[in-house]
C-alpha positions in Angstrom: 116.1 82.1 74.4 115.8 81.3 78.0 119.2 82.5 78.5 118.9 85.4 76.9 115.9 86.6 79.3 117.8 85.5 82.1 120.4 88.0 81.4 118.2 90.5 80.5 116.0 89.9 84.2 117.2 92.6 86.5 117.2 92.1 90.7 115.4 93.9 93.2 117.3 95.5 95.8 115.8 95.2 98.5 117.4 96.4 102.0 116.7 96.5 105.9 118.7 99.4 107.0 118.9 99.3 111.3 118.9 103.0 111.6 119.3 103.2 114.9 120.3 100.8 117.6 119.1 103.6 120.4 115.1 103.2 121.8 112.9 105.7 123.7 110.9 102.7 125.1 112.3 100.8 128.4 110.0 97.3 127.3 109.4 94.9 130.1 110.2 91.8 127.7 113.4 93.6 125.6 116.0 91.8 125.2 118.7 94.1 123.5 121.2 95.2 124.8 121.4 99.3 124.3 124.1 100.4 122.6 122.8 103.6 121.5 123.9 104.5 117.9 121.8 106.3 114.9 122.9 106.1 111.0 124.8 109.3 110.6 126.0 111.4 107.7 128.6 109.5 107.1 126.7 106.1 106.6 124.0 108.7 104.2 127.1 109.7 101.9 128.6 105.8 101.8 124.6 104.4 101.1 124.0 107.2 98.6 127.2 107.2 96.5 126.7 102.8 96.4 123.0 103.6 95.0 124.4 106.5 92.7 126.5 103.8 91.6 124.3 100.8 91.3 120.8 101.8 90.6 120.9 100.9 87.0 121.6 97.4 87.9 118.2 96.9 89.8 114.5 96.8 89.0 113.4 98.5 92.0 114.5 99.6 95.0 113.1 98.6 98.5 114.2 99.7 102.1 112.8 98.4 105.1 113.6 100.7 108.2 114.2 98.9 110.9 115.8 99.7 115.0 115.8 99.7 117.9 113.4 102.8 117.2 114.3 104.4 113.6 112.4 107.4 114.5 115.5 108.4 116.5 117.0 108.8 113.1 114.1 110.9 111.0 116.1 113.1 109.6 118.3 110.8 108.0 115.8 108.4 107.0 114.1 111.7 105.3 117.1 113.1 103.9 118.2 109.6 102.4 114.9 108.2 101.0 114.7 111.9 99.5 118.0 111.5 97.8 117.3 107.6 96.9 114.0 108.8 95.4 115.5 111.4 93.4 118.4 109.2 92.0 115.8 106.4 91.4 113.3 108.8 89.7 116.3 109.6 87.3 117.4 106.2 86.1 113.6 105.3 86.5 113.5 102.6 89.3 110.9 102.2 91.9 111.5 103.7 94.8 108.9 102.4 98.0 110.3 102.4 101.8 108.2 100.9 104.8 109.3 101.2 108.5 108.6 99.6 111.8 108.2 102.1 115.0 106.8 102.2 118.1 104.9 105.2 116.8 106.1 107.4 119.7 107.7 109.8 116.8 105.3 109.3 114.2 103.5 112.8 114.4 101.2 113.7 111.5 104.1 116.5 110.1 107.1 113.5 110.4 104.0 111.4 108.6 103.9 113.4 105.6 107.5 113.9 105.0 108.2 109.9 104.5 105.1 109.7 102.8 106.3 112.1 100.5 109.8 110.0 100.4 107.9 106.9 98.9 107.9 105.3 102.6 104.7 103.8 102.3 104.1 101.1 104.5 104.0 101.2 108.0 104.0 98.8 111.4 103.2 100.8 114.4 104.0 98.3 117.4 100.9 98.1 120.1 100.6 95.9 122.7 96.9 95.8 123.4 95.0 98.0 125.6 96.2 101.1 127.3 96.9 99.6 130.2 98.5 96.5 129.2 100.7 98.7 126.8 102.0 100.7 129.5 102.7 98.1 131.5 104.8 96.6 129.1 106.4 99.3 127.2 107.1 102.9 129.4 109.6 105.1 128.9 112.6 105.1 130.6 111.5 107.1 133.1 108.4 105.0 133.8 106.0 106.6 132.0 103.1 105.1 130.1 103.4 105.6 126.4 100.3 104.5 124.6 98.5 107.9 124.7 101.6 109.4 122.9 101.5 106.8 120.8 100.3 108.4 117.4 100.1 106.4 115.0 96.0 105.4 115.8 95.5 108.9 115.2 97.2 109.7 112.5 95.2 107.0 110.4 91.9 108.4 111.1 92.7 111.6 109.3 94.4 109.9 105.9 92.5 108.3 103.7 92.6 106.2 102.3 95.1 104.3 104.7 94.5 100.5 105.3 95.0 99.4 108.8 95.6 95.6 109.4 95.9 94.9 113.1 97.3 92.0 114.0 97.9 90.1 117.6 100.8 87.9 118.0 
């Protein structure tokens, strides 16, 4: 009997897609090297014919969006979670996304659109105060960047959205 519910169990797939290697921030303490390159059209058609393909084999389906700064890449990451959703929501499997972003991107409109795609979970990266941030993390031109940071203000209109801040 064992064997047979073995066989039966189906995996999670759960991915980390890098969807871009490019970041708007110049950090004081970074230490990649910037090769600036975003998922493409390309990669979207590849990624969505292996799901198209494979979805039946998996429980659930997970992407983690991951960079440099993904945000560089919204459109994609919209257009593909939209298209994963809707392939997933056909052979129903789970569909949930989270990404990790500096937050520079992350107005309230971009907000809504990956909520909508089932990207649910999010790290906004701060480094403390205002003027340690900025310190640490400008632009490339020098700029500070924690006032355009957006995230901070985008969670005090949604609710309910659970914030965990957490110091490393």
């Amino acid at each position: 009997i064992e064997n047979l519910q073995k066989d039966k169990m189906k995996p999670k797939l759960e991915l980390t897609i890098m969807a871009s290697t490019a970041c708007n921030f110049r950090c004081e303490y970074c230490y990649e090297e910037l090769m600036p390159k975003t998922i493409d059209s390309e990669f979207s058609s590849v990624f969505i014919k292996y799901i198209e393909k494979n979805v039946e084999h998996f429980e659930s389906i997970f992407i983690d969006w991951f960079g440099g700064e993904p945000l560089l890449a919204r459109k994609e990451i919209i257009l593909i979670s939209s298209q994963v959703k809707s392939i997933c929501r056909l052979q129903q499997v789970p569909y949930v996304g989270s990404i990790t972003t500096n937050g520079y991107f992350l107005d309230y409109k971009t907000f809504l659109k990956l909520l909508n795609q089932n990207i649910l979970f999010y790290q906004v990266t701060i480094d403390g105060n205002k003027e340690w941030h900025d310190k640490y993390r400008p632009l490339k031109s020098g700029e500070g960047t924690y006032v355009k940071t957006k995230a901070p203000r985008i969670m005090t209109v949604i609710d309910p959205v659970k914030v965990v801040l957490t110091n490393y």
